[in-house]
PDB file with one MODEL, atoms N, CA, C and O in Angstrom:
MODEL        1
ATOM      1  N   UNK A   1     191.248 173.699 256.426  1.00  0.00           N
ATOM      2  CA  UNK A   1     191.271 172.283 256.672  1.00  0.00           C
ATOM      3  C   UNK A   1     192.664 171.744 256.370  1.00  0.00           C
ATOM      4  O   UNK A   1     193.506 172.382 255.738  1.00  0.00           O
ATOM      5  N   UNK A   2     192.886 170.227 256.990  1.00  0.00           N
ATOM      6  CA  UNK A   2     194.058 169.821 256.678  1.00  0.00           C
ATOM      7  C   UNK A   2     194.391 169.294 255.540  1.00  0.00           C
ATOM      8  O   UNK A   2     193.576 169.551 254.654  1.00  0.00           O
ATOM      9  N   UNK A   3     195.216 168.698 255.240  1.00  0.00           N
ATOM     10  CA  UNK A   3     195.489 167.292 253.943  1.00  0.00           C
ATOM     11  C   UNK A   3     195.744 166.327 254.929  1.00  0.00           C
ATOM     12  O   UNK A   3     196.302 166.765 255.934  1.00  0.00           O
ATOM     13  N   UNK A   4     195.459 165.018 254.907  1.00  0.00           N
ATOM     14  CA  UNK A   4     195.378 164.308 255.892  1.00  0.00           C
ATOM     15  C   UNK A   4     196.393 163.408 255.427  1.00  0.00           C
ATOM     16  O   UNK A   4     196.436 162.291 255.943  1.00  0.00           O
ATOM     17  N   UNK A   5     197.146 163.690 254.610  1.00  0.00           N
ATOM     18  CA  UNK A   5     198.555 163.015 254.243  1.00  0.00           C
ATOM     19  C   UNK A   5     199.534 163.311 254.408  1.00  0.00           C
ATOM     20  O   UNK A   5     200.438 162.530 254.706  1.00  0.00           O
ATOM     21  N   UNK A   6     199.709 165.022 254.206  1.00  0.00           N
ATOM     22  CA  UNK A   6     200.908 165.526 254.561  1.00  0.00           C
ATOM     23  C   UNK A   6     200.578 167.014 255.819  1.00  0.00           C
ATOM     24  O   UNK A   6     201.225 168.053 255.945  1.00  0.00           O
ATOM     25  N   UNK A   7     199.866 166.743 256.252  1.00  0.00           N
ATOM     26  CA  UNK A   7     199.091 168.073 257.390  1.00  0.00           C
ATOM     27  C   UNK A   7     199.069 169.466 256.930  1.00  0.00           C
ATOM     28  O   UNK A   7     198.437 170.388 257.446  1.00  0.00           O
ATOM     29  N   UNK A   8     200.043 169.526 255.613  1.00  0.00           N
ATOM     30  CA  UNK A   8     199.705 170.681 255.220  1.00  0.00           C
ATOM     31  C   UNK A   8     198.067 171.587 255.164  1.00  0.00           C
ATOM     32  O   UNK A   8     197.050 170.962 254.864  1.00  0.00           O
ATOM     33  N   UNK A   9     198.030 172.797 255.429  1.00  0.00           N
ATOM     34  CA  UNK A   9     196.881 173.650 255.490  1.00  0.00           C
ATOM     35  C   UNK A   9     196.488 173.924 253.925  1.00  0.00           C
ATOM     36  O   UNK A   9     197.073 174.587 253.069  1.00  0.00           O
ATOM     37  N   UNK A  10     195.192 173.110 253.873  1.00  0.00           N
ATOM     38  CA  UNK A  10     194.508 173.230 252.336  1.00  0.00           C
ATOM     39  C   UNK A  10     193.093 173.934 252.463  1.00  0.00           C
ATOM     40  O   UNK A  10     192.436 174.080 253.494  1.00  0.00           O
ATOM     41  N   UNK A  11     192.797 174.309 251.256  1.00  0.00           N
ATOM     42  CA  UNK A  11     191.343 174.833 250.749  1.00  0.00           C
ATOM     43  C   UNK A  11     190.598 173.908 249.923  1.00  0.00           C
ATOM     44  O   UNK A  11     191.219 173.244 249.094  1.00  0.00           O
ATOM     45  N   UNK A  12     189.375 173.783 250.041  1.00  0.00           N
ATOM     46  CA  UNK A  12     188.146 173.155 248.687  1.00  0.00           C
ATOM     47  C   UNK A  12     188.991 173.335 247.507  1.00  0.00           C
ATOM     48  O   UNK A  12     189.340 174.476 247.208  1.00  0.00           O
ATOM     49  N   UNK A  13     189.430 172.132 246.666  1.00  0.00           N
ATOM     50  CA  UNK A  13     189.983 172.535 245.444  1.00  0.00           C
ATOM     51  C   UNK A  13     189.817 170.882 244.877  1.00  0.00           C
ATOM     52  O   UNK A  13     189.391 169.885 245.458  1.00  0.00           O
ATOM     53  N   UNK A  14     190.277 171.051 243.676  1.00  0.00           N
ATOM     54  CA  UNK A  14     190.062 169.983 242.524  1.00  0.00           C
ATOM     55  C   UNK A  14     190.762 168.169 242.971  1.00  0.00           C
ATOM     56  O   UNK A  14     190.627 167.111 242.356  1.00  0.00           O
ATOM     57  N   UNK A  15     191.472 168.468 244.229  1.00  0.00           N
ATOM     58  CA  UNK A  15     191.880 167.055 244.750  1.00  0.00           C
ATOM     59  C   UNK A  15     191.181 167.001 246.138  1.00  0.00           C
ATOM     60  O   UNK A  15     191.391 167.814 247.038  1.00  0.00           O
ATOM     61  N   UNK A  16     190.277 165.885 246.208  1.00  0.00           N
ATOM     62  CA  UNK A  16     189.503 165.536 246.960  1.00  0.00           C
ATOM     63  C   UNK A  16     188.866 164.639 246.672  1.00  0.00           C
ATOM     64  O   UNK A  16     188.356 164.601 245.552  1.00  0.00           O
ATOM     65  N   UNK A  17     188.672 163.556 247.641  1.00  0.00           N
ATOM     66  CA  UNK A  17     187.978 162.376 247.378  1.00  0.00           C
ATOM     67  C   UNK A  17     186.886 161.899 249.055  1.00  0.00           C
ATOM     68  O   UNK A  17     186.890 162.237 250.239  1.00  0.00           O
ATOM     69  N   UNK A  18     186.036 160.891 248.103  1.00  0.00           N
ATOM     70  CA  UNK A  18     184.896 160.834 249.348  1.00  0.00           C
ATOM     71  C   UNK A  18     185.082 159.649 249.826  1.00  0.00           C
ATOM     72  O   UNK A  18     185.384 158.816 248.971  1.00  0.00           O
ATOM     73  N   UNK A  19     185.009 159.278 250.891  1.00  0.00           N
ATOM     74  CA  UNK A  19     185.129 157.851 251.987  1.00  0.00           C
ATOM     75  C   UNK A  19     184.799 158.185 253.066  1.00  0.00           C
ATOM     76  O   UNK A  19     185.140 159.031 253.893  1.00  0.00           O
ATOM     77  N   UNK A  20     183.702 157.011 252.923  1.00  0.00           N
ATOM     78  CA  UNK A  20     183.142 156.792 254.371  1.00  0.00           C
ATOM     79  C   UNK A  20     182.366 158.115 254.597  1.00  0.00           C
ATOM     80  O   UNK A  20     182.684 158.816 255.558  1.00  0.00           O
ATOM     81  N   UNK A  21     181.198 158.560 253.624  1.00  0.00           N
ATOM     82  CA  UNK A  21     180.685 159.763 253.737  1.00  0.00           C
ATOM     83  C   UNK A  21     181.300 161.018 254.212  1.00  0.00           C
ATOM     84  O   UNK A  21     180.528 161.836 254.710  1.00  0.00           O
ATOM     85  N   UNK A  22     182.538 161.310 254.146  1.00  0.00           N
ATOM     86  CA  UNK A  22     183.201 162.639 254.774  1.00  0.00           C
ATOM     87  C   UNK A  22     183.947 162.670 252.799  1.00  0.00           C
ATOM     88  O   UNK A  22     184.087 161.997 251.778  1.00  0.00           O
ATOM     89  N   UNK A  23     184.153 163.812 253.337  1.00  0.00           N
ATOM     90  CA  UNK A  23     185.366 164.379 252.258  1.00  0.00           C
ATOM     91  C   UNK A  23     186.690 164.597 252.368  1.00  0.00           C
ATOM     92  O   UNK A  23     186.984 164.930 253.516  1.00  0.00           O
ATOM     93  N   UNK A  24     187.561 164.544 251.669  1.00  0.00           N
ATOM     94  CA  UNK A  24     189.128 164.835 252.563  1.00  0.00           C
ATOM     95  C   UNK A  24     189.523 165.517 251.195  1.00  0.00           C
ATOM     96  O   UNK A  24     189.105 165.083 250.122  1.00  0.00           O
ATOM     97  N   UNK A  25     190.194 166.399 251.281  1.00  0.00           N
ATOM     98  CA  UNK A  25     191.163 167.637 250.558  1.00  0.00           C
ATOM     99  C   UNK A  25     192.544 167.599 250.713  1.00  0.00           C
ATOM    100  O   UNK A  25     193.057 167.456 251.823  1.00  0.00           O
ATOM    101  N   UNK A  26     193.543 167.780 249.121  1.00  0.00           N
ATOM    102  CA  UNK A  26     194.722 167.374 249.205  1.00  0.00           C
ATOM    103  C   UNK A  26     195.331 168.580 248.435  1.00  0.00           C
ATOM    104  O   UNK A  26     194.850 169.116 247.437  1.00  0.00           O
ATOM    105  N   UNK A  27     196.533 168.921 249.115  1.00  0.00           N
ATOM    106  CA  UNK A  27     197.419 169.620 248.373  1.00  0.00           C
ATOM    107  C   UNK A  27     197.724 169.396 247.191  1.00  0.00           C
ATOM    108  O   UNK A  27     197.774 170.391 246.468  1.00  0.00           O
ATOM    109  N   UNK A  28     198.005 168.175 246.628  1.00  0.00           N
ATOM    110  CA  UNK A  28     198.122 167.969 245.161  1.00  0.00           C
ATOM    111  C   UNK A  28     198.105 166.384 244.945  1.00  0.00           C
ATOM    112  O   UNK A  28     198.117 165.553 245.854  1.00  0.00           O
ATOM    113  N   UNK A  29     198.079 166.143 243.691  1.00  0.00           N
ATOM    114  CA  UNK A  29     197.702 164.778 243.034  1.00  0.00           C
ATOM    115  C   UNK A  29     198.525 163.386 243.856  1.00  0.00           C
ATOM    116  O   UNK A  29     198.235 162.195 243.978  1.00  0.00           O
ATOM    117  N   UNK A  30     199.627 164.207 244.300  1.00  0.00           N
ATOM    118  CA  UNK A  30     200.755 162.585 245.208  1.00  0.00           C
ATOM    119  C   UNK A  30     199.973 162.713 246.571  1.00  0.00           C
ATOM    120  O   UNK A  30     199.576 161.615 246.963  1.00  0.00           O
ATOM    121  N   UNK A  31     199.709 163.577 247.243  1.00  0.00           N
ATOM    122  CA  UNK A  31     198.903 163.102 248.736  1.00  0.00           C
ATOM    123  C   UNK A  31     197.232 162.677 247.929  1.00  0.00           C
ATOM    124  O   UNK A  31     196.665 161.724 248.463  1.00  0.00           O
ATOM    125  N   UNK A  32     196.949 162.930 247.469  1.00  0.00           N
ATOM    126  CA  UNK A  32     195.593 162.127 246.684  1.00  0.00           C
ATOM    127  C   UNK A  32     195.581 160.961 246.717  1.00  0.00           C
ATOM    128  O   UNK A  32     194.901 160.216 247.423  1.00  0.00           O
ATOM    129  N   UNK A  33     196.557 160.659 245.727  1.00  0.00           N
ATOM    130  CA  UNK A  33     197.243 159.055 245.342  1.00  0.00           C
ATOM    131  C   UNK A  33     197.941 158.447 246.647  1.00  0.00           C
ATOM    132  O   UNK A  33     198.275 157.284 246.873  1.00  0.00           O
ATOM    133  N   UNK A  34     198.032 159.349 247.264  1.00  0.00           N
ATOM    134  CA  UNK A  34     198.908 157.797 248.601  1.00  0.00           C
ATOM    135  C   UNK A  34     197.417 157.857 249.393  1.00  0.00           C
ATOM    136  O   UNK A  34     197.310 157.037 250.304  1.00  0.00           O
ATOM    137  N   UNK A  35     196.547 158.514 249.211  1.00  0.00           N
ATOM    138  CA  UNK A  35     195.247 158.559 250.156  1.00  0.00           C
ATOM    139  C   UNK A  35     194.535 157.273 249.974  1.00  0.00           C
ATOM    140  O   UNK A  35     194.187 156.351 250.712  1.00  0.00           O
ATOM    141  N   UNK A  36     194.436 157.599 248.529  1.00  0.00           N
ATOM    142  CA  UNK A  36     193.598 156.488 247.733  1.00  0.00           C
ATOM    143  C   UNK A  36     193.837 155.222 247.575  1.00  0.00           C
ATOM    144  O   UNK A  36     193.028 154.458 247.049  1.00  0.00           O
ATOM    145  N   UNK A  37     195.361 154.758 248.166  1.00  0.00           N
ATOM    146  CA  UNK A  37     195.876 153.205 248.106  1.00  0.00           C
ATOM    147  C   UNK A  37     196.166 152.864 249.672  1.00  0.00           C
ATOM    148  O   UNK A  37     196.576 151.766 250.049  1.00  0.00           O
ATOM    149  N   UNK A  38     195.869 154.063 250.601  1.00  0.00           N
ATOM    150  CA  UNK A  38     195.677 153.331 251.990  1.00  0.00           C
ATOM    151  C   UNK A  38     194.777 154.455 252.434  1.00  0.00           C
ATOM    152  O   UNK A  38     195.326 155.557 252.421  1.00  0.00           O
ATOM    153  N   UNK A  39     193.222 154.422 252.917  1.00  0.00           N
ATOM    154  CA  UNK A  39     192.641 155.259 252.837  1.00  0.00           C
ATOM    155  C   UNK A  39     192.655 155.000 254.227  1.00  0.00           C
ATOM    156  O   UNK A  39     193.316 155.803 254.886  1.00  0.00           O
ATOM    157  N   UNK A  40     192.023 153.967 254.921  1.00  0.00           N
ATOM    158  CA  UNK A  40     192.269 153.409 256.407  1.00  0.00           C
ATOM    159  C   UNK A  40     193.109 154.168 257.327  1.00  0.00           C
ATOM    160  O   UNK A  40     192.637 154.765 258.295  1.00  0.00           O
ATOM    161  N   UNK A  41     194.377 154.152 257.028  1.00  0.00           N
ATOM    162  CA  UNK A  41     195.782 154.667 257.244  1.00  0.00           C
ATOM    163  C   UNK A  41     195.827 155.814 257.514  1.00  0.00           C
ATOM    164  O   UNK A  41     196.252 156.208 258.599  1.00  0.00           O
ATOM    165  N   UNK A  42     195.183 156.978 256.121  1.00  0.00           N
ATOM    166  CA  UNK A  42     195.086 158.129 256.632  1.00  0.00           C
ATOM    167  C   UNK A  42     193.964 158.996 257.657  1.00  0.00           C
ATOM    168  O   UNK A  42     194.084 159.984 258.381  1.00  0.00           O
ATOM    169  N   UNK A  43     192.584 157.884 257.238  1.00  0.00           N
ATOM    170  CA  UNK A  43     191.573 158.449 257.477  1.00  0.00           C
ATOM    171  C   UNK A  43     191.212 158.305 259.136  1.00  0.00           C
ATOM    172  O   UNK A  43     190.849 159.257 259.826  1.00  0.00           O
ATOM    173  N   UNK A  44     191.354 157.191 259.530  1.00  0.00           N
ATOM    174  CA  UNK A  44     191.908 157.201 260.885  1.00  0.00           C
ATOM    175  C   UNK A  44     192.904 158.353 261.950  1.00  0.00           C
ATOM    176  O   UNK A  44     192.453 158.448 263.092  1.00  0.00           O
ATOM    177  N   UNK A  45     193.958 159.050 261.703  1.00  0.00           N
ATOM    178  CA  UNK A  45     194.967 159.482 262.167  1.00  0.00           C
ATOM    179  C   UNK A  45     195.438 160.667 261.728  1.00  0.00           C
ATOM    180  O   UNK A  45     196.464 161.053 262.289  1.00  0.00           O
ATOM    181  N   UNK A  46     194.952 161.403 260.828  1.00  0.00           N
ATOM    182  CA  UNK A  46     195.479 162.471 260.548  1.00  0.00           C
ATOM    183  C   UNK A  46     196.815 162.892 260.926  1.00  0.00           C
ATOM    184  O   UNK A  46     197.149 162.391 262.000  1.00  0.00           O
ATOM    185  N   UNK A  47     197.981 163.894 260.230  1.00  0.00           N
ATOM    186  CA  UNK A  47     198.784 163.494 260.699  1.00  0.00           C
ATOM    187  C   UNK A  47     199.051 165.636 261.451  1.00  0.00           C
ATOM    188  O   UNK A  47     198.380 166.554 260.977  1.00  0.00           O
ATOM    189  N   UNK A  48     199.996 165.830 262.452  1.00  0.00           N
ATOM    190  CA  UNK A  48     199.851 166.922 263.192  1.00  0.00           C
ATOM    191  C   UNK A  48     200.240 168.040 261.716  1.00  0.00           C
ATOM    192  O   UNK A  48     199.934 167.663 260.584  1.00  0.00           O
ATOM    193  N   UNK A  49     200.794 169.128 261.907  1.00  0.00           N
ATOM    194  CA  UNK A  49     200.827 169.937 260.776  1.00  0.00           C
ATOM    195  C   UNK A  49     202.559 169.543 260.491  1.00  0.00           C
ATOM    196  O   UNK A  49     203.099 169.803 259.416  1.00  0.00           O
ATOM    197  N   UNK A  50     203.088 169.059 261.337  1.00  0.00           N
ATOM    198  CA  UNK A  50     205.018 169.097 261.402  1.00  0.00           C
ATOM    199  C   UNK A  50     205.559 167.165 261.570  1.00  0.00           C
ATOM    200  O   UNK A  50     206.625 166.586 261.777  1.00  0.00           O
ATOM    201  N   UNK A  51     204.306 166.797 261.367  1.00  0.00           N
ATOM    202  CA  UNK A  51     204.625 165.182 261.874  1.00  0.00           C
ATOM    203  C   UNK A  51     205.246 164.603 260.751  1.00  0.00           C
ATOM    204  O   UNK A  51     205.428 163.422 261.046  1.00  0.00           O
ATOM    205  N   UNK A  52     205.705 164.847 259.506  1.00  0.00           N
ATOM    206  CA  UNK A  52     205.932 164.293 258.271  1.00  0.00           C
ATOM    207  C   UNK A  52     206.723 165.551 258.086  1.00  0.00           C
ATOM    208  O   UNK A  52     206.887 165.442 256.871  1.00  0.00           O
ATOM    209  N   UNK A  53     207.261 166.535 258.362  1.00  0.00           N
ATOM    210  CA  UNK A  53     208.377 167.658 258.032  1.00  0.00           C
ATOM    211  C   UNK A  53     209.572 167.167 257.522  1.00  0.00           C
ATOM    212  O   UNK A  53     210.315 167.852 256.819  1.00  0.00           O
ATOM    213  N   UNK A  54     209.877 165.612 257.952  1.00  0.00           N
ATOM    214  CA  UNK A  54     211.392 165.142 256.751  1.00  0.00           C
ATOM    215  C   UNK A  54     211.080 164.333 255.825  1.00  0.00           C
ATOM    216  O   UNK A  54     211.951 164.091 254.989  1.00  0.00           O
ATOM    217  N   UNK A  55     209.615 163.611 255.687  1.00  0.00           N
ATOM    218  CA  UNK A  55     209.518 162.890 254.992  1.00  0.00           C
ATOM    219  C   UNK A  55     209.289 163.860 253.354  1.00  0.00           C
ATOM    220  O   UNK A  55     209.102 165.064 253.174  1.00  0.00           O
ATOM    221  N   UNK A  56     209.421 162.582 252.268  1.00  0.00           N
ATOM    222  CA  UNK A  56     209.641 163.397 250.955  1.00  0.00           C
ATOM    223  C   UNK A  56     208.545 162.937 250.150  1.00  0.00           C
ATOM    224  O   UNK A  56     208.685 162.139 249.224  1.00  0.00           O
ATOM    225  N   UNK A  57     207.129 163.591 250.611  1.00  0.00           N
ATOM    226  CA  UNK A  57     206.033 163.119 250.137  1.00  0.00           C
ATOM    227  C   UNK A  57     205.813 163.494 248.306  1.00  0.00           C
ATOM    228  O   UNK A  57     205.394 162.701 247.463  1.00  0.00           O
ATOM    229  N   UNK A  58     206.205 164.804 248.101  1.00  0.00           N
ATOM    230  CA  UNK A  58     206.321 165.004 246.973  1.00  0.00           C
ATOM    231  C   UNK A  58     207.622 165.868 246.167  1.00  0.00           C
ATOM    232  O   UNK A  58     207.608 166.003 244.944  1.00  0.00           O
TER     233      UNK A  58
ENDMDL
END
């Protein structure tokens, strides 16, 4: 599955949160935290696996 913050390729692990009855899975605690203060944003649009490649998420 993806991280729907930074498209990186993730597994079931200890960062994950529930909205809107689905689940979403995060590489680590900063794509969590930007999930969790615009959830809309991400949960809508996912982003491709290279669409955020310059940005400096963490």
């Amino acid at each position: 599955m993806m991280d729907p913050v930074c498209g990186k390729e993730v597994e079931q692990g200890k960062y994950m949160v529930s909205y809107k009855k689905r689940r979403y899975y995060f590489c680590g605690i900063t794509c969590e935290t930007m999930f969790k203060r615009k959830p809309d944003e991400f949960a809508a649009s996912p982003p491709g696996p290279n669409e955020n490649a310059g940005a400096k998420l963490h």
